[in-house]
C-alpha positions as CSV (number, residue, x, y, z in Angstrom):
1,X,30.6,39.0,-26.6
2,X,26.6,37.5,-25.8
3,X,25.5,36.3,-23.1
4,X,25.4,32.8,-24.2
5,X,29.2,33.2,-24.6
6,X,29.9,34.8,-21.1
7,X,28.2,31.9,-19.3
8,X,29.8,29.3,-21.1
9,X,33.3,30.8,-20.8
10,X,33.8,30.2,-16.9
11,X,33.6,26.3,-18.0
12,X,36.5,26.5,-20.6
13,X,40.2,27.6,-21.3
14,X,41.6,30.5,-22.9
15,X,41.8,27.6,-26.0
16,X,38.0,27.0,-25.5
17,X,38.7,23.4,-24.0
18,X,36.6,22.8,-20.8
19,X,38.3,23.2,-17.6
20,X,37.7,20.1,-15.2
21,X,36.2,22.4,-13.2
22,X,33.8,23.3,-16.1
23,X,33.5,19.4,-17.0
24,X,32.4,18.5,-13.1
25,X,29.9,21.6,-12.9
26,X,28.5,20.3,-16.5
27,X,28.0,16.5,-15.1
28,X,26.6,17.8,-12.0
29,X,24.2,20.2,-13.5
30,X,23.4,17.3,-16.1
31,X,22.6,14.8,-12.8
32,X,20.3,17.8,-11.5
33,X,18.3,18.1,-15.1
34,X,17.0,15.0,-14.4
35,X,15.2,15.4,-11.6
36,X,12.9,18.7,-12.5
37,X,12.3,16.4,-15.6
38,X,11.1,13.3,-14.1
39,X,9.3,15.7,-11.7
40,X,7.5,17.1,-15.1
41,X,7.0,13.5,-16.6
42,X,5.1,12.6,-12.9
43,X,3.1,15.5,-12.9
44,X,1.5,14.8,-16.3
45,X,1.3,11.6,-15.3
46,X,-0.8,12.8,-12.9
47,X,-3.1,14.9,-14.4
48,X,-3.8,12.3,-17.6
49,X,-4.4,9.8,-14.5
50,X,-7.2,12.2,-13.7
51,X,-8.8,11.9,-16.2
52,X,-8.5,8.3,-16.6
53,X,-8.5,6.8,-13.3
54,X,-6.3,6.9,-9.9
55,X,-5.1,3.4,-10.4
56,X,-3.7,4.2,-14.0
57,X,-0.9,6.6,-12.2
58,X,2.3,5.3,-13.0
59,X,3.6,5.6,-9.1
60,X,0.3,3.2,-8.4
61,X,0.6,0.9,-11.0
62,X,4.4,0.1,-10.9
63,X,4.1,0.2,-7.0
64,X,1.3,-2.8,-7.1
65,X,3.0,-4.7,-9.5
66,X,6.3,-4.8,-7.2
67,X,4.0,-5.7,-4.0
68,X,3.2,-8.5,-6.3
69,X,6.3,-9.4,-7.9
70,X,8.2,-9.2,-4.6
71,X,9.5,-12.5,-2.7
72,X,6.8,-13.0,0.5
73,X,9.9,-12.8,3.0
74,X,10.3,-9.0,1.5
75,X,6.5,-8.5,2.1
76,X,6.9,-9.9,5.9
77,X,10.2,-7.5,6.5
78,X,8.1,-4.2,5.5
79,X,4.9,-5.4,7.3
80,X,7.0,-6.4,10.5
81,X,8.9,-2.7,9.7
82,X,6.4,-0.2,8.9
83,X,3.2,-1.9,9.9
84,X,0.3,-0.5,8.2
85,X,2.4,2.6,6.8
86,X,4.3,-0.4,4.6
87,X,2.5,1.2,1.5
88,X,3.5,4.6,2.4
89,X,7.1,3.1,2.4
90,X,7.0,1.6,-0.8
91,X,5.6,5.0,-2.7
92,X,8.5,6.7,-0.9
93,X,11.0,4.3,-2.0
94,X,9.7,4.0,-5.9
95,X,10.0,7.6,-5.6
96,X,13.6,7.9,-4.4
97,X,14.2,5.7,-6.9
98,X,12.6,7.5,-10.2
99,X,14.9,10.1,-8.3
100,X,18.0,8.2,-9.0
101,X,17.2,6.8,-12.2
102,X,16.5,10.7,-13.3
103,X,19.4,11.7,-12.2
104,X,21.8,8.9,-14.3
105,X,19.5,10.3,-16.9
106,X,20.1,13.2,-17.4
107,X,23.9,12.5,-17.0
108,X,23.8,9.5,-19.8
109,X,22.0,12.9,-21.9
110,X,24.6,14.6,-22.0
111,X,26.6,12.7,-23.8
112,X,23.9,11.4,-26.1
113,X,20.7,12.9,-26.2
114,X,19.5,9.9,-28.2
115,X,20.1,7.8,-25.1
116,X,18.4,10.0,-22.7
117,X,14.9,9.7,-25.0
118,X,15.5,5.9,-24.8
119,X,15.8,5.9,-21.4
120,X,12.8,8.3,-20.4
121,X,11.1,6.4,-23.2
122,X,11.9,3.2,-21.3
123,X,10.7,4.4,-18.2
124,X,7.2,5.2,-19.8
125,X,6.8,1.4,-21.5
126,X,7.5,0.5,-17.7
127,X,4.5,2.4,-16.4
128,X,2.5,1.7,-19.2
129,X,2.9,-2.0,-18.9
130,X,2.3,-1.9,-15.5
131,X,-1.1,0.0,-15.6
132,X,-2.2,-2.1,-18.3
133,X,-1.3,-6.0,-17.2
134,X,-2.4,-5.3,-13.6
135,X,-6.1,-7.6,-13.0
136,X,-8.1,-4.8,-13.6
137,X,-6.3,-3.0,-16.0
138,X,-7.1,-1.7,-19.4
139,X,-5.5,0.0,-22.9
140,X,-6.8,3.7,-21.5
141,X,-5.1,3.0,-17.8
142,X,-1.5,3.2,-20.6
143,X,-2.4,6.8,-21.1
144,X,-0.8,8.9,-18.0
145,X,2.8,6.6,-18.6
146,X,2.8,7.3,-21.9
147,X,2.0,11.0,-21.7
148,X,4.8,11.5,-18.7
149,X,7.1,10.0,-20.8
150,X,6.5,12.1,-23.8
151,X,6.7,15.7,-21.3
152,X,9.4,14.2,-19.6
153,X,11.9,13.8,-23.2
154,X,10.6,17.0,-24.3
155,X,12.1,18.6,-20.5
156,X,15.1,16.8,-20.4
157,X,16.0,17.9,-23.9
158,X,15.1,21.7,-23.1
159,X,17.7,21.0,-19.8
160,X,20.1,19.5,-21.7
161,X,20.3,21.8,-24.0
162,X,22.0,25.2,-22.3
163,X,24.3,22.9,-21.0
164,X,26.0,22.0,-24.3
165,X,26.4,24.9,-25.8
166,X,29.2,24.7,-28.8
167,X,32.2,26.8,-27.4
168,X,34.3,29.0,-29.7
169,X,36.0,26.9,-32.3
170,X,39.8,26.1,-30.7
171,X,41.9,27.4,-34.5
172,X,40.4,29.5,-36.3
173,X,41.4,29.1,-40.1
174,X,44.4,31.0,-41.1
175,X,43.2,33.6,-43.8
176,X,43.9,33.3,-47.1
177,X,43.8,29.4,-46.3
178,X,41.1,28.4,-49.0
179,X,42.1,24.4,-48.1
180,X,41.9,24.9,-44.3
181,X,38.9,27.1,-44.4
182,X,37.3,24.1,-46.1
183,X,37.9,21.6,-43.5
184,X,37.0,24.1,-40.6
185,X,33.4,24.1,-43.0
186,X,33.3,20.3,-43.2
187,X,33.9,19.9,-39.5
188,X,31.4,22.7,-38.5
189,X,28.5,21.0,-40.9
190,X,30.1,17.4,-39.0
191,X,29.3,18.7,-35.8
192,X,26.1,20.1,-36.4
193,X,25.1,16.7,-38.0
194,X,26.1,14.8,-34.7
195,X,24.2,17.5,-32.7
196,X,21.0,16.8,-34.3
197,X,21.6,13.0,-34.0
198,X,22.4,13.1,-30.6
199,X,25.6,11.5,-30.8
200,X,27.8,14.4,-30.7
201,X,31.1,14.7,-28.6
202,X,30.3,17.0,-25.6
203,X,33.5,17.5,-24.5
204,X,34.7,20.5,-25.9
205,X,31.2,22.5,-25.1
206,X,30.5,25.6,-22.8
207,X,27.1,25.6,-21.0
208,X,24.9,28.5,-20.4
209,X,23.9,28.4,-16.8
210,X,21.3,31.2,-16.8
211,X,19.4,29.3,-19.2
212,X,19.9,26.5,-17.5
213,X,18.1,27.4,-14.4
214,X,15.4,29.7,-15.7
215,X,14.7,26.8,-17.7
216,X,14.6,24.2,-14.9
217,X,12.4,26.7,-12.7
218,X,9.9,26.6,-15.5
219,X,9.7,22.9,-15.5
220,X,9.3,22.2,-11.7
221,X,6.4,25.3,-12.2
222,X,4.9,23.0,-14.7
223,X,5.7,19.7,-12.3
224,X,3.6,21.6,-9.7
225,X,1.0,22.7,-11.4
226,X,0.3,19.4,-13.4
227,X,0.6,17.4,-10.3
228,X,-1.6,19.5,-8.1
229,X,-4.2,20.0,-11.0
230,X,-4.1,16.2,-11.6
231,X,-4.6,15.5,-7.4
232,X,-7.4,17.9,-7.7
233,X,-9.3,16.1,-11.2
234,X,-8.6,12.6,-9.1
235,X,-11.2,13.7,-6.4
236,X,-13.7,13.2,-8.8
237,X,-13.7,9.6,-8.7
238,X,-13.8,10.0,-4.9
239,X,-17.1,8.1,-3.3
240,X,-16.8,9.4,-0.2
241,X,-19.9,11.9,-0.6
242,X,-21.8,8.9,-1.8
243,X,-21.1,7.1,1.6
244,X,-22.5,9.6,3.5
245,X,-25.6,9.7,2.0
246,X,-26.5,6.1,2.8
247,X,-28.3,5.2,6.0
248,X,-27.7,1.4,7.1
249,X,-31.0,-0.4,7.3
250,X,-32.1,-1.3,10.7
251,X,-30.6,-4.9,11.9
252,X,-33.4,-7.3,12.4
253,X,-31.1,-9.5,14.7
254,X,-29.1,-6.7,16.3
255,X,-25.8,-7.6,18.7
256,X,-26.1,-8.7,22.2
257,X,-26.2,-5.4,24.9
258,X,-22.8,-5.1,26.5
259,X,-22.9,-5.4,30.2
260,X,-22.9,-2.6,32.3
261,X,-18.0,-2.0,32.9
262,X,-18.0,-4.3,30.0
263,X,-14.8,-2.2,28.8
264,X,-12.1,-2.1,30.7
265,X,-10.1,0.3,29.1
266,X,-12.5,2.5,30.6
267,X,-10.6,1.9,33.8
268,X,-7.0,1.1,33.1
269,X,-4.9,3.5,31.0
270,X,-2.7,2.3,28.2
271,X,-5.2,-0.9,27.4
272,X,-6.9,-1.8,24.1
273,X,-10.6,-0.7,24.2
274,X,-13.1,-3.4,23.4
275,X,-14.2,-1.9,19.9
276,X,-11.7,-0.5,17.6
277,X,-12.5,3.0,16.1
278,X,-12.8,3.4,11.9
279,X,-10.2,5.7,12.2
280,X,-8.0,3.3,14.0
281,X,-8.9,0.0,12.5
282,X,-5.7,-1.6,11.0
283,X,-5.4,-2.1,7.5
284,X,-3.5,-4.7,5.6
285,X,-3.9,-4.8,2.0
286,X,-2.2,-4.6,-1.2
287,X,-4.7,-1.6,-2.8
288,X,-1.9,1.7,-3.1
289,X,-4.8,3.4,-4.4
290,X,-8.1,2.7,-2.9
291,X,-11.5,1.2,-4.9
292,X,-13.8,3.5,-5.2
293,X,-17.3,2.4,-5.9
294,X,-20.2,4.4,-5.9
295,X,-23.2,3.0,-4.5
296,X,-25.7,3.4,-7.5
297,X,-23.0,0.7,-9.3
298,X,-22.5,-1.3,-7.2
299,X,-23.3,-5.2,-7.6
300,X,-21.9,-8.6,-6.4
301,X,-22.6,-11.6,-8.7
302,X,-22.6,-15.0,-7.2
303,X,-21.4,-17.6,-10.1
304,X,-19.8,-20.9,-10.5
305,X,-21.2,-23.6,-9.1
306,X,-24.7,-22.4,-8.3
307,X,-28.1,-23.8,-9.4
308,X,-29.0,-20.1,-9.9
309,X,-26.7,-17.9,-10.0
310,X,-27.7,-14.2,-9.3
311,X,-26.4,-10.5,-8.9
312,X,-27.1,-8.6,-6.3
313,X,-27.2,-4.6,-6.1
314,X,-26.5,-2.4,-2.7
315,X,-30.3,-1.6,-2.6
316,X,-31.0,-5.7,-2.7
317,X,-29.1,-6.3,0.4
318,X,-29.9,-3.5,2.3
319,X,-33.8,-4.3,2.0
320,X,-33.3,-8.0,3.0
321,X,-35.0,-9.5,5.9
322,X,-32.2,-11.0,7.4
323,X,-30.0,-8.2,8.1
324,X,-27.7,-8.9,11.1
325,X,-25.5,-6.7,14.0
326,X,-22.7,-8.9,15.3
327,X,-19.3,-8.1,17.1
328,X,-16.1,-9.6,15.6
329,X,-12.6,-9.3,15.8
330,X,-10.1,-9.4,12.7
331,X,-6.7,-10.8,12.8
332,X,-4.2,-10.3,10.2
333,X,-2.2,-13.3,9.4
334,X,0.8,-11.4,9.1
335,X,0.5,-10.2,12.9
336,X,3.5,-11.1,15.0
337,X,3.6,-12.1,18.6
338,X,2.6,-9.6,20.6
339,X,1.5,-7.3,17.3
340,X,-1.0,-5.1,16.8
341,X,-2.7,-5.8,13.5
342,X,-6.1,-6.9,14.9
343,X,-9.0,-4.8,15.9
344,X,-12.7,-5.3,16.7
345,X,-15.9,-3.8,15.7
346,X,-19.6,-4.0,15.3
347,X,-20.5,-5.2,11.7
348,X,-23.6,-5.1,9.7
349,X,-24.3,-6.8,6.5
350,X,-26.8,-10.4,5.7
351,X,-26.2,-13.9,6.4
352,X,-23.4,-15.3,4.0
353,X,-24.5,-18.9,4.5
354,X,-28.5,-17.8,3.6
355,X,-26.9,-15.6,0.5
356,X,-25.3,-19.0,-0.7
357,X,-28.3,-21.2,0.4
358,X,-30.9,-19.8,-1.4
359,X,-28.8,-19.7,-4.2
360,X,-28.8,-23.6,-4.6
361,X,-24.4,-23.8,-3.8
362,X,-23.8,-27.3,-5.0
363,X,-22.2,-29.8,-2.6
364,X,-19.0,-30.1,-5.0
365,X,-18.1,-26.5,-4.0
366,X,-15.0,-26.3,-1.5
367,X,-13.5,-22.8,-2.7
368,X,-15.5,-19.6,-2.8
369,X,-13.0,-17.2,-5.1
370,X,-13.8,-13.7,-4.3
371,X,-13.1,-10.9,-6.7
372,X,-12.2,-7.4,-5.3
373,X,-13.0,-4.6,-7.4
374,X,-9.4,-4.2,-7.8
375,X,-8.7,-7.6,-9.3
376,X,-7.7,-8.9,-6.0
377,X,-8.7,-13.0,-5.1
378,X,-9.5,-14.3,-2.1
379,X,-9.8,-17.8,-1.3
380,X,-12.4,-18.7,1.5
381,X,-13.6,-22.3,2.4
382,X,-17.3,-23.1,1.3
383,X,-17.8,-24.9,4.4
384,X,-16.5,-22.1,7.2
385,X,-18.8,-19.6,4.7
386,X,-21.9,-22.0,5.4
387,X,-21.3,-23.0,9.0
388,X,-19.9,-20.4,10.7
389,X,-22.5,-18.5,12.1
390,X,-21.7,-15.0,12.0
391,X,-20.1,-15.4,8.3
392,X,-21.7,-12.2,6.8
393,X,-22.0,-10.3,3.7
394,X,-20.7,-6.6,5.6
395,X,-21.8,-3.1,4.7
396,X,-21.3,-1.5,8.2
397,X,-18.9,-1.0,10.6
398,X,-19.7,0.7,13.8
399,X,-22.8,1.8,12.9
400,X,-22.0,3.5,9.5
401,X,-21.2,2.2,6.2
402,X,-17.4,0.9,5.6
403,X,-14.9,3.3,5.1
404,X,-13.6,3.2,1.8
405,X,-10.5,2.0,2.8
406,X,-11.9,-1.1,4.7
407,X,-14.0,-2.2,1.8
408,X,-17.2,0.2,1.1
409,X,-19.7,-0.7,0.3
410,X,-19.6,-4.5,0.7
411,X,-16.7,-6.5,2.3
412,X,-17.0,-10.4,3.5
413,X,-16.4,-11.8,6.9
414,X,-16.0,-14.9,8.1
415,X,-15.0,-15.1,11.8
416,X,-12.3,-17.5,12.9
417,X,-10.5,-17.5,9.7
418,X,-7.5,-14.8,8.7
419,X,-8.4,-12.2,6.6
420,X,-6.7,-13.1,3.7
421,X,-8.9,-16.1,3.2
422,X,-12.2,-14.7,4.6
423,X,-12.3,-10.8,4.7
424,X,-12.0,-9.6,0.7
425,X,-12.7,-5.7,0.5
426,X,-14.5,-4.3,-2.3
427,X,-16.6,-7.5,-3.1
428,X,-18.0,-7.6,-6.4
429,X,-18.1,-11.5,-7.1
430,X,-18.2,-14.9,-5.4
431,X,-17.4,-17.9,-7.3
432,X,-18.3,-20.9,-6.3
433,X,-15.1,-23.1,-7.3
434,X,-13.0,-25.5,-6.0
435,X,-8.8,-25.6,-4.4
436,X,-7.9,-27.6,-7.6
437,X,-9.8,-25.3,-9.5
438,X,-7.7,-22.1,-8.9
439,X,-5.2,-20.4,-6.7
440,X,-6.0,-17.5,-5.6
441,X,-3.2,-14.4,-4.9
442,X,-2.1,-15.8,-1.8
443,X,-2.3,-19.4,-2.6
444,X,-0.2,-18.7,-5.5
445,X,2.6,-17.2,-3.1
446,X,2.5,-20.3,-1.2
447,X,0.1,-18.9,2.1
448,X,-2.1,-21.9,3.4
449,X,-5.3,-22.4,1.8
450,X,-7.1,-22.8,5.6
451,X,-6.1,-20.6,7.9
452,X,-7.4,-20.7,11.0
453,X,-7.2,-17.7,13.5
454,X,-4.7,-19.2,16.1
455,X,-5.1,-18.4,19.9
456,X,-3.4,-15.5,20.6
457,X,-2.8,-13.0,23.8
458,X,-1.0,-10.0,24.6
459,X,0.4,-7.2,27.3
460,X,-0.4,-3.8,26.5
461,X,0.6,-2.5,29.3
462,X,3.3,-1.5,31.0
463,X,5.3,-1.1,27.7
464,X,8.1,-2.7,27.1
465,X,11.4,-1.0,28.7
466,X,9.1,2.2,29.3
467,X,10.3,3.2,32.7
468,X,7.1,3.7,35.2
469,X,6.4,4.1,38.7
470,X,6.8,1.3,41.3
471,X,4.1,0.5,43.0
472,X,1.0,-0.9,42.4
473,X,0.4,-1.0,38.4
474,X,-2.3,-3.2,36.1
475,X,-0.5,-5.8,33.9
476,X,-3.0,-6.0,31.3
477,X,-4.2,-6.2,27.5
478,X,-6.5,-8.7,25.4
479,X,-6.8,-12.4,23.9
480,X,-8.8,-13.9,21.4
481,X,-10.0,-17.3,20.1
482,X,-12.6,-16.5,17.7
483,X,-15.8,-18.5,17.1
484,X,-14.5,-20.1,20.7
485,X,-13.7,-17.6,23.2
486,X,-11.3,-17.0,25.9
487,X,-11.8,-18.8,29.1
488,X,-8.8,-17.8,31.0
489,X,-5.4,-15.5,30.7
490,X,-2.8,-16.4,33.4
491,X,0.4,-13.9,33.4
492,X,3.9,-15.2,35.0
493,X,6.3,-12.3,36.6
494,X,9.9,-13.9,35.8
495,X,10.2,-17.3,37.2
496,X,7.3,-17.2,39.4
497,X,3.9,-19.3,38.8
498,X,1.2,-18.5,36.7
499,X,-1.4,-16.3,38.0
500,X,-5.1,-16.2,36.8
501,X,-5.7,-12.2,35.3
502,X,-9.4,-10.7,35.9
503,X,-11.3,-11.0,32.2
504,X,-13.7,-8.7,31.0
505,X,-17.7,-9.8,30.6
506,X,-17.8,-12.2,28.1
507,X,-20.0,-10.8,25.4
508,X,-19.4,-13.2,22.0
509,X,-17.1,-15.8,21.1
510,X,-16.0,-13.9,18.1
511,X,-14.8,-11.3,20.2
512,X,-11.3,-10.4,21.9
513,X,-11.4,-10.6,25.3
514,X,-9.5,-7.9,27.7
515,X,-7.6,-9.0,31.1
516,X,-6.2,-7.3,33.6
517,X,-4.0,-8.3,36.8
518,X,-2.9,-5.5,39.8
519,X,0.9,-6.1,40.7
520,X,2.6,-4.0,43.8
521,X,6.0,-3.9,41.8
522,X,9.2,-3.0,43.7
523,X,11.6,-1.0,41.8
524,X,13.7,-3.3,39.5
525,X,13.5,-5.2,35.9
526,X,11.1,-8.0,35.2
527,X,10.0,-10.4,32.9
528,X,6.5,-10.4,31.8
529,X,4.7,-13.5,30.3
530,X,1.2,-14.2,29.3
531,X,-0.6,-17.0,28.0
532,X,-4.2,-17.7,26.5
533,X,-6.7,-20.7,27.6
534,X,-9.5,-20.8,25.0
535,X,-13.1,-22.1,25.7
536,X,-13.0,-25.6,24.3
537,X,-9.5,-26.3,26.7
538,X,-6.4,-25.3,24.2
539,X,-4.0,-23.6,26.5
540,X,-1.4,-21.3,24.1
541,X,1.4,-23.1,22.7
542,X,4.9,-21.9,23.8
543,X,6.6,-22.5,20.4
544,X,7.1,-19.8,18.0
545,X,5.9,-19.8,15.0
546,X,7.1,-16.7,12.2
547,X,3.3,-15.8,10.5
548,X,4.2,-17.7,7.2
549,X,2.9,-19.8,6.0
550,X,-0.7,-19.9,8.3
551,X,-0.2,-17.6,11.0
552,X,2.4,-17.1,14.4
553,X,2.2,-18.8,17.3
554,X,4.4,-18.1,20.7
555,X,3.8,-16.4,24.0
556,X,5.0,-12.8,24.3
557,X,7.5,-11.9,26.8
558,X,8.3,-8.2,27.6
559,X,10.9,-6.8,29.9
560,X,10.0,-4.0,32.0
561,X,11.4,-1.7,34.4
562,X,10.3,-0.2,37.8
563,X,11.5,2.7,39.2
């Protein structure tokens, strides 16, 4: 007897008819082939998206098209969920299910190997349609789909295959039976016919489990291998080494000089400091994979409605006159009450009004639509661009060029508005347009076209039903009003009457505002409340408001306990 014959004889009968044992172990097995296959068909993906471009990876491409095929509530759910690990989710989640896909796969192969290639095949047109349809997609971004898909037939077959191997024929033709032996003949050349057409009955076949497994440990090798090689060739389009060679110009109207305890996290534990680190900074965006743009080709064309329009390269703006320093805070529109998707820091870029000025913007011009690298629109008013002071043109961010993933080299700001109508990343072009002109991405998905920054506090300490010691603790955290300031935080302790919180120096209008207010707590629960007065007189509005369509609203009210 061979060895193919002794391992497929554990999954049939003494008549060479599989056991049910045999049949289950054969499904399971056949559920299990498709994972080390798809595994395969990612991998290559991989490394052909090396060679192409990040953004051409299957994983990427099919993952961007859901975030924008996706109903907004969906969007709000994982961004309420995960925060700014919601991208991180939805990789995970395509991946678990390309892991159940593969695994219906490879059970639908073994019963026709025809409609396993469809299926992989499918799964490649997916990808491939994906990469090439998204905004700045092309036929070459196609290549890493179709490639996994052609490793990932070619694996599943060779898995497939030890698992139907033909078990010994059931009757044997009598001898001397010329008629009989001619129909066992006719049947054997039947089979093999089906076989090669895929569409053969797998019922009555053995498997060969040795093969099996030395052949799926050679295709999760390969998996690995691709993969990591195509990781490593993807580093090549990283700009990061590029960034650190720049040096910001000097600002020739740097920020104010904080006053001497202007922060006063410095002080109280557990409280938002005034300026945000890079490394912390949140991030909101629909980019899975980030731009990366190397300095030397970089440029941002203004077009549209301009007397003269122009392009502008990295070197252009840096050796303007007119560079500026300026503190701001950002506010995501998607930031529920009492969230934490805001942050501030110290940007540097050129005037955005002056930029669109001295361009000759006609009057006609409401919309600017800006173009990320990535495709991306953003929809900013013309008016808030030219009026609003501090509106800027942004290369750095705490005193070194934006981190790739906020934007490098060149974002736009425009303080007082939500960032998904004023702070597009990866800037390459502003058109000067109008709202019934175009809709941009989020216009399209029914967000307001102005969107204000609404007033806004919150308590970041004592936590929420985090147990600390009575006693005499700081109730505190920040508020912000941008372009207007904060002019007083009051906090109410259950039932009891406002009471006016210690702010910290004002510095700018355009940024947040910390508050702080010493309570001698006696053990127990309470009720914490705070509420925002901004500059111009608008005391915070107690009626909630979910952030669709422009933004939440509401005063935050914790529950705390002291013990």
């Amino acid at each position: 007897m061979t060895t193919t014959e002794q391992a497929a004889t554990p999954a049939t009968g003494p008549d060479g008819a599989p056991t049910p044992s045999g049949r289950r172990r054969r499904r399971l097995l056949a559920g299990l082939a498709g994972l080390p296959a798809a595994a395969v068909a990612l991998g290559a993906a991989e490394l052909a998206a090396g060679l192409v471009g990040p953004s051409s990876s299957p994983v990427v491409a099919v993952g961007g098209t859901v975030i924008t095929l996706v109903p907004e509530p969906v969007k709000q759910f994982a961004i309420a969920t995960f925060g700014e690990h919601d991208k991180t989710a939805l990789v995970v989640g395509t991946l678990v299910l390309v892991a159940l896909y593969a695994v219906v796969l490879g059970r639908v192969a073994l019963r026709s190997r025809r409609a396993g290639v469809a299926g992989t095949a499918a799964f490649g047109l997916v990808g491939a349609l994906a990469a090439v349809t998204r905004p700045a997609g092309g036929p070459l971004d196609a290549l890493p789909s179709v490639a996994g898909a052609v490793v990932g037939v070619v694996a599943l077959l060779a898995l497939v295959a030890p698992l139907t191997v033909p078990a010994p024929a059931r009757h044997a033709a009598p001898p001397g039976d010329g008629g009989a032996a001619r129909r066992h003949a006719d049947e054997v050349v039947l089979d093999r016919l089906r076989g090669a057409l895929g569409t053969a009955d797998r019922k009555g076949a053995g498997m060969d489990r040795r093969r099996f497994f030395v052949t799926g440990g050679a295709v999760l090798g390969a998996a690995a291998v691709s993969g990591g090689a195509g990781r490593l060739l993807q580093r090549r389009f990283d700009v990061s080494g590029a960034r650190g060679d720049l040096t910001l110009p000097p600002p020739s109207s740097p920020a104010p000089a904080l006053p001497a305890g202007a922060d006063l996290a410095e002080r109280v534990p557990g409280l938002t400091p005034l300026f945000t680190a890079n490394r912390d900074f949140y991030r909101v965006d629909t980019a899975l994979t980030v731009p990366q743009i190397r300095p030397s080709e970089y440029s941002l064309t203004l077009r549209g409605m301009f007397d003269a329009p122009c392009r502008y390269t990295l070197p252009d703006l840096f050796d303007r006159d007119d560079v500026i320093e300026r503190d701001i805070t950002l506010t995501c529109v998607s930031n529920e009450v009492g969230g934490t998707l805001a942050s501030t820091a110290r940007w540097t870029g050129v005037p955005l009004g002056a930029l669109l000025r001295e361009n000759g913007i006609q009057a006609g011009s409401d919309q600017l639509v800006c173009r990320s690298q990535d495709g991306m629109t953003i929809g900013a008013s013309t008016r808030a661009a030219l009026e609003v002071e501090d509106a800027m043109i942004a290369f750095g961010q705490n005193g070194e060029p934006l981190p790739v993933e906020h934007g490098f080299p060149v974002r736009m700001l425009i303080p007082g508005l939500y960032g998904y109508v004023s702070a597009c990343k990866w800037l390459t072009e502003i058109e000067a347009s109008t709202y019934d002109a175009f809709d941009v991405y989020w216009t399209q998905r029914d967000w307001a076209r102005q969107a204000p920054v609404k007033l806004f506090s919150r308590i970041d300490t004592p936590v929420p039903l985090r147990r600390f010691p009575a006693g005499r603790t700081a109730i505190a955290g920040v508020a912000w009003a941008q372009t207007r300031g904060i002019a007083r935080v009051e906090v109410r302790i259950d039932d009891g009457e406002w009471r006016e919180a210690q702010l910290s120096p004002r510095v700018d209008a355009d940024l947040w505002r910390q508050w702080v207010l010493p309570h001698d707590f006696a053990p127990g629960a309470y009720q914490l409340t705070v509420r925002a007065t901004a500059a111009d007189g608008e005391v915070q509005t107690e009626e909630r408001a979910a952030p669709f369509p422009d933004g939440a609203s509401g005063l935050q009210s914790i529950r705390v306990i002291a013990t």
